[in-house]
C-alpha positions in Angstrom: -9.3 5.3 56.4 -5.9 6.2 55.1 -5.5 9.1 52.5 -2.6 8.5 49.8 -0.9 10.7 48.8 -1.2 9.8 45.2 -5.3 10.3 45.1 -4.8 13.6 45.9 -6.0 16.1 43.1 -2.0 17.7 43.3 -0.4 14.5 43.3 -2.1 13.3 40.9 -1.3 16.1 38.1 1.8 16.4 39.4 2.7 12.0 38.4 0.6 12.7 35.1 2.7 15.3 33.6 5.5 13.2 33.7 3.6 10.7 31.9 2.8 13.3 29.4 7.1 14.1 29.0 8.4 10.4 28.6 9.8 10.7 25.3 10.9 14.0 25.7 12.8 12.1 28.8 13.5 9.3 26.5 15.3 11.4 23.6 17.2 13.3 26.7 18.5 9.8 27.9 19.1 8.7 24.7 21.6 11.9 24.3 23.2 11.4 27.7 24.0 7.9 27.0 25.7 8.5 24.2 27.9 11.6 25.2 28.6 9.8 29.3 26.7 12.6 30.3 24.5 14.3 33.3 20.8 14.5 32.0 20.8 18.4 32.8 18.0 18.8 30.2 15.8 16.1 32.1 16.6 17.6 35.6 15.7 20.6 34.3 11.8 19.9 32.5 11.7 17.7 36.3 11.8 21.0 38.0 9.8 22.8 35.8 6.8 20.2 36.3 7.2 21.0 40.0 7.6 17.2 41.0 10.1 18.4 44.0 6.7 19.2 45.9 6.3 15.7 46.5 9.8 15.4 48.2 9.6 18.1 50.3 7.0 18.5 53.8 3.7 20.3 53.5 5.5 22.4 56.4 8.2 23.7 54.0 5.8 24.2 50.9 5.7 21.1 49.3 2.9 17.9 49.6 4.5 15.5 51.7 2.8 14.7 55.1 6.4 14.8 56.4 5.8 11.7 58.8 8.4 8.2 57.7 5.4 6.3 56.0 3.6 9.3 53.8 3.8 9.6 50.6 5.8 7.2 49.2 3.0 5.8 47.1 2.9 9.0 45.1 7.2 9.1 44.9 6.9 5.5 44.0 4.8 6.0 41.1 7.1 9.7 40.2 10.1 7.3 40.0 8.3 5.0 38.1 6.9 7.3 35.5 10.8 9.1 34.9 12.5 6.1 34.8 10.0 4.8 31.8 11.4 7.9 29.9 15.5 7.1 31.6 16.6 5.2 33.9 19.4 7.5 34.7 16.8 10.5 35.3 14.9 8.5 37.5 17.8 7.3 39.7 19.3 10.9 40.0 15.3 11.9 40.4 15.1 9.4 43.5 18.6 10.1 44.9 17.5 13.7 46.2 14.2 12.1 47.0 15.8 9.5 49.5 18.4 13.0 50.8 15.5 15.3 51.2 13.8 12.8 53.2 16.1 12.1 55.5 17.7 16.0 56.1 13.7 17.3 56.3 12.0 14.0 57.9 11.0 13.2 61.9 14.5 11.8 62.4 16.7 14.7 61.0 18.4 16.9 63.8 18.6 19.9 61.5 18.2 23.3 62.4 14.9 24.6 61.2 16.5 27.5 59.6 18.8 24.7 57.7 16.0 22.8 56.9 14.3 25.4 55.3 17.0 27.0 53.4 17.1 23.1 51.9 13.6 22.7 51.4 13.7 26.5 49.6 16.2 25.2 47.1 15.1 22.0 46.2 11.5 24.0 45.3 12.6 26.8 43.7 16.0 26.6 42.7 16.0 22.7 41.1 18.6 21.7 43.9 19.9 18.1 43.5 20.9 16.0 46.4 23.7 12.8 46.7 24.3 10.5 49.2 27.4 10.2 49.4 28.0 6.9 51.2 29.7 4.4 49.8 33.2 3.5 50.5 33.5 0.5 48.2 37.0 -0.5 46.4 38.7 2.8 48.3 41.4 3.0 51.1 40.0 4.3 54.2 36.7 5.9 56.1 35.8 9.4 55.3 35.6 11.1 58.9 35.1 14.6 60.0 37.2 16.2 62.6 35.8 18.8 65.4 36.7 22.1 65.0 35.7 25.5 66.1 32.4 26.8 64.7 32.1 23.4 62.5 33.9 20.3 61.4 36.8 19.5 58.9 35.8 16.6 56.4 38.5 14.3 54.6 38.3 11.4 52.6 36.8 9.8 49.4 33.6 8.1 48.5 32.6 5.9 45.9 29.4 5.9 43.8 28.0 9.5 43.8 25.1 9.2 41.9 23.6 12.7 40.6 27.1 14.4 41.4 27.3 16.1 38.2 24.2 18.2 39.0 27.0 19.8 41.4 24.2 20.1 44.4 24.7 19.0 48.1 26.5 16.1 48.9 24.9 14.3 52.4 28.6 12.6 53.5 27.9 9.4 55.9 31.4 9.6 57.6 32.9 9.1 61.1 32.7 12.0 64.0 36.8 11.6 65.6 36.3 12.4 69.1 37.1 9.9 72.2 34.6 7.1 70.7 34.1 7.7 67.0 30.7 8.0 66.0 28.5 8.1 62.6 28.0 11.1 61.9 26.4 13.2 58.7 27.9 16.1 56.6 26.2 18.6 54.4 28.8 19.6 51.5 28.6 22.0 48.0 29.8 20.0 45.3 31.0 23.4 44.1 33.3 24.0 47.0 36.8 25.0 45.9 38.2 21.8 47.9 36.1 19.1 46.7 37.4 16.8 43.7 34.9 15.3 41.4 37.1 12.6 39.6 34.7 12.3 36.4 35.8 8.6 36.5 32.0 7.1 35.6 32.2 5.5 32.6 30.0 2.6 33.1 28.1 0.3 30.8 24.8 1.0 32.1 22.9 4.3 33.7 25.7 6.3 32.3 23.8 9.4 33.2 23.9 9.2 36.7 27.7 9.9 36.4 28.2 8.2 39.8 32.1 9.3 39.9 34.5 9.1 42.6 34.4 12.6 45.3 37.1 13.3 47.0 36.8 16.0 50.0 40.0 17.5 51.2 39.3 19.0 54.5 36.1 20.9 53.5 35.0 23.1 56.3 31.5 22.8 57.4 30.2 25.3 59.6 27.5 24.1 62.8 24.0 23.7 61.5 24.6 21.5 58.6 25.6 18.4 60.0 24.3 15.9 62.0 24.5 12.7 64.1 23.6 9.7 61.9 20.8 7.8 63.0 21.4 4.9 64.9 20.2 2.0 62.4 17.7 2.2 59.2 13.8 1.5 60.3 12.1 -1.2 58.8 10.2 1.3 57.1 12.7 3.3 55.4 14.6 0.2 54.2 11.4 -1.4 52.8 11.1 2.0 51.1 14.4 1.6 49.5 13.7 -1.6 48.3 10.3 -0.2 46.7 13.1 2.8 44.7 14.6 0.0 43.5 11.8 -1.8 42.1 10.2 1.2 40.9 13.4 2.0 39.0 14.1 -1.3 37.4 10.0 -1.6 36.5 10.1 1.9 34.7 13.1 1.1 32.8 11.3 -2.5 31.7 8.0 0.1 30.6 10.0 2.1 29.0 11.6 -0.5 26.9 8.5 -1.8 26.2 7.4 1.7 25.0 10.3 1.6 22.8 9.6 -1.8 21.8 6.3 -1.3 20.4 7.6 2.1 18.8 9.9 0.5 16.6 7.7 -2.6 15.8 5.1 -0.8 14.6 7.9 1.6 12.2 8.5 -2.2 11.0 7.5 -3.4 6.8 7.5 -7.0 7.4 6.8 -9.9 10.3 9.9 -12.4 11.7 8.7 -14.7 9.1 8.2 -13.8 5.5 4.8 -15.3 5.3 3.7 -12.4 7.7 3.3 -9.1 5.6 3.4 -6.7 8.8 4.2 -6.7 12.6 0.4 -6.8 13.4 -0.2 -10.1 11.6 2.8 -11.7 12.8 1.7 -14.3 16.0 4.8 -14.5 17.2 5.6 -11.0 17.6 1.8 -10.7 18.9 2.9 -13.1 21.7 5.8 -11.7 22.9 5.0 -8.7 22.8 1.8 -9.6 24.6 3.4 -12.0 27.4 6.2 -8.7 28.3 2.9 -6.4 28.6 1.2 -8.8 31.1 4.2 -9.6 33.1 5.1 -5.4 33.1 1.5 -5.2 34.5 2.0 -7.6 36.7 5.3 -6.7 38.9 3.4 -2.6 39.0 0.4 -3.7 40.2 2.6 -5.6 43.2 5.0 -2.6 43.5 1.8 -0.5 43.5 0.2 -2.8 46.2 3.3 -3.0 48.3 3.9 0.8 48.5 0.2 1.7 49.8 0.5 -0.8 52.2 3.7 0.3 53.2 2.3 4.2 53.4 -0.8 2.8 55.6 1.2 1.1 57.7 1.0 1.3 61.1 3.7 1.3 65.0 3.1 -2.0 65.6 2.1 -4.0 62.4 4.1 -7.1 61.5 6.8 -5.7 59.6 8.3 -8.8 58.5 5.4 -9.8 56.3 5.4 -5.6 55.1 9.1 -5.8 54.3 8.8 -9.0 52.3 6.2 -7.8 50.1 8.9 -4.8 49.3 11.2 -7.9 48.3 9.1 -9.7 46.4 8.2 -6.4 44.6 11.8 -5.8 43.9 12.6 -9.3 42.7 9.3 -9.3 40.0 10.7 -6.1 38.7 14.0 -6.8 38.2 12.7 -10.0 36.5 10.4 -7.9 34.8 12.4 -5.7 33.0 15.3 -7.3 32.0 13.0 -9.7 30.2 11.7 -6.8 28.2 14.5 -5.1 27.7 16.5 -8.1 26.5 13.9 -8.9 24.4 13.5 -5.8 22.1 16.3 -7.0 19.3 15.0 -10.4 19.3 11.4 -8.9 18.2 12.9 -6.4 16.1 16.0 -7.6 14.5 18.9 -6.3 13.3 18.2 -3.1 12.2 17.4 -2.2 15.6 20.8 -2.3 16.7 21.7 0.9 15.2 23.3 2.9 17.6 21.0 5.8 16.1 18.7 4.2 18.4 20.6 2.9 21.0 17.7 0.7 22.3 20.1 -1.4 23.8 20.9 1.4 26.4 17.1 0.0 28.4 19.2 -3.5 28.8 22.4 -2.3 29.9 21.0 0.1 32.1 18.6 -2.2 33.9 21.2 -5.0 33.9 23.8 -2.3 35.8 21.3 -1.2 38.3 20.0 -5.1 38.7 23.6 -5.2 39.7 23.5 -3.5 42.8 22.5 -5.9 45.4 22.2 -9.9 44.5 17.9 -10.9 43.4 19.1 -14.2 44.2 19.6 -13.2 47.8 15.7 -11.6 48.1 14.3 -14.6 46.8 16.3 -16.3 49.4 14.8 -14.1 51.9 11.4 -14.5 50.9 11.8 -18.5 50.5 12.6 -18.1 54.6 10.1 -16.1 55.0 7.7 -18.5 53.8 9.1 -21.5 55.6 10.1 -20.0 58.6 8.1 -16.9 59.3 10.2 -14.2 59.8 13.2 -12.3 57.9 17.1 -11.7 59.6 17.7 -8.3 60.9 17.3 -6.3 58.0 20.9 -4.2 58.5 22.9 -7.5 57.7 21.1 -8.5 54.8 20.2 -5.0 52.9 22.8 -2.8 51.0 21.4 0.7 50.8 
């Protein structure tokens, strides 16, 4: 029988006091939002709960099994429970998650003592991780060129999430050499030669201040990079497709949250035959049918990510990888629903920006915006008539 790590005593405390903090996360979002800023104050209470023990191995002081399937129930739920409180927090939250599993997981080439100087940081010191992978609307592949004692990195990337923490930077980029190969890069945002362009200024998770880097032939001495891996597992990109949900389903509970917060501050019902909120059937219903269809899409993503942790070499991963798409498409569904309903229910008072309650919209609408829902529901519609999914690296934007 397979032991979770989420029914573990520590795990369990660990997911529950972030519970306890959502609106403290809440009112830091809220503050980020408006200024276009990093979260630093949410980062910071993250740390101080100790939630990095569940992103770092058992081996290296923290809870994590350190094998590709362990865990992720528990991580699922963590990103769940921050991005109820802000969605920016939990997407910075899950960023080092997904870097500190791949730099101290079975495939990482890392030398132990790098490895442990990583997993030291992350624990004690709060650090905070980006992958810095994407290329998109830039000129160019980032590569790194051979040198003696280390490599010389050059080039820009697109879409650093969590930069502004000014942590480590994992660089996906090309190793020059007779046959150019993929190749990783360990970089200090505070090194002298990196650029941060500050140029996030987005509608939605404006706190994850996912702004332009530019590296201009940063040194990087032997031990801190790496040869990529050949091709995502299964696993891993299932994984990523569980983040996802569990990001978009916590910002659609934490709308909800803020939802029935307001309603209830409410002196009259939609109609002015209904004295209060709590008589009113219509706001009853609504508020009711969000609720069930919230519980819904978590009990899947739930479902989907134990399964996925008590997975086994050999299972059908096409049926486990679909459940990880439908999970993603019920909470994206999910929670724009209840984050687009929130002014309907509470009218126009609500749109004060002294609230800014439309922040749980925009922000689940930007990150919806990442990879088409349309296309996983076309996925899982072949699924269901034809039995099997495409390779998963032509059809999955990480």
């Amino acid at each position: 029988m397979t032991t979770h790590l989420h029914d573990t005593t520590e795990a369990r405390a660990l997911i529950a006091s972030v519970s306890e903090h959502r609106q403290i996360l809440a009112e830091g979002g809220l503050a980020s939002d408006r200024d276009n800023d990093d979260p630093a104050a949410n980062m910071k209470l993250l740390a101080t709960l100790g939630l990095a023990r569940l992103t770092v191995p058992a081996a290296h002081g923290g809870l994590w099994d350190g094998t590709e399937r362990g865990g992720w129930g528990a991580v699922l739920r963590a990103v769940r429970e921050i991005s109820a409180g802000d969605g920016p927090t939990g997407q910075n939250w899950l960023t080092t998650l997904l870097v500190a599993r791949i730099l101290l997981g079975p495939g990482s080439t890392l030398p132990e003592p790098t490895r442990a100087e990583l997993a030291r940081r992350i624990l004690d010191e709060g650090l905070r991780c980006v992958s810095s992978a994407a290329e998109t609307g830039l000129s160019g592949r980032v590569s790194a060129r051979p040198v003696e004692g280390g490599v010389v990195l050059s080039g820009s990337k697109s879409f650093n999430s969590n930069s502004d923490g000014l942590g480590m930077a994992l660089v996906a980029c090309v190793l020059e050499g007779e046959e150019a190969t993929r190749h990783e890069v360990l970089v200090d945002l505070r090194h002298a030669q990196v650029e941060l362009h500050g140029d996030w200024d987005n509608m939605g998770q404006r706190g994850t201040q996912s702004q332009t880097v530019t590296y201009h032939d940063v040194f990087v001495p032997d031990g801190w990079h790496q040869p990529a891996p050949a091709k995502p597992s299964s696993v891993f990109l299932g994984a990523a497709m569980l983040l996802h949900a569990a990001l978009l389903q916590g910002i659609g509970e934490g709308a909800l949250d803020a939802l029935v917060q307001h309603t209830r501050t409410m002196k009259r019902g939609s109609l002015p035959q209904f004295a209060t909120p709590g008589e009113d059937p219509l706001i009853l219903r609504r508020i009711g049918a969000l609720s069930s269809r919230l519980a819904a899409s978590r009990a899947l993503l739930h479902a989907a990510a134990d399964q996925l942790e008590a997975s086994r070499d050999g299972d059908d991963t096409d049926a486990l990888v679909i459940d990880c798409f439908r999970s993603k498409v019920a909470s994206v569904e999910a929670s724009l629903d209840a984050a687009s309903e929130i002014h309907e229910i509470t009218g126009a008072r609500s749109t004060s920006n002294l609230y800014r309650l439309d922040r749980y919209w925009r922000n689940a609408r930007t990150f919806a915006s990442h990879d088409p829902t349309d296309a996983k529901s076309v996925y899982v519609g072949g699924y269901e008539l034809g039995g099997h999914l495409p390779p998963l690296a032509s059809v999955i934007r990480l």
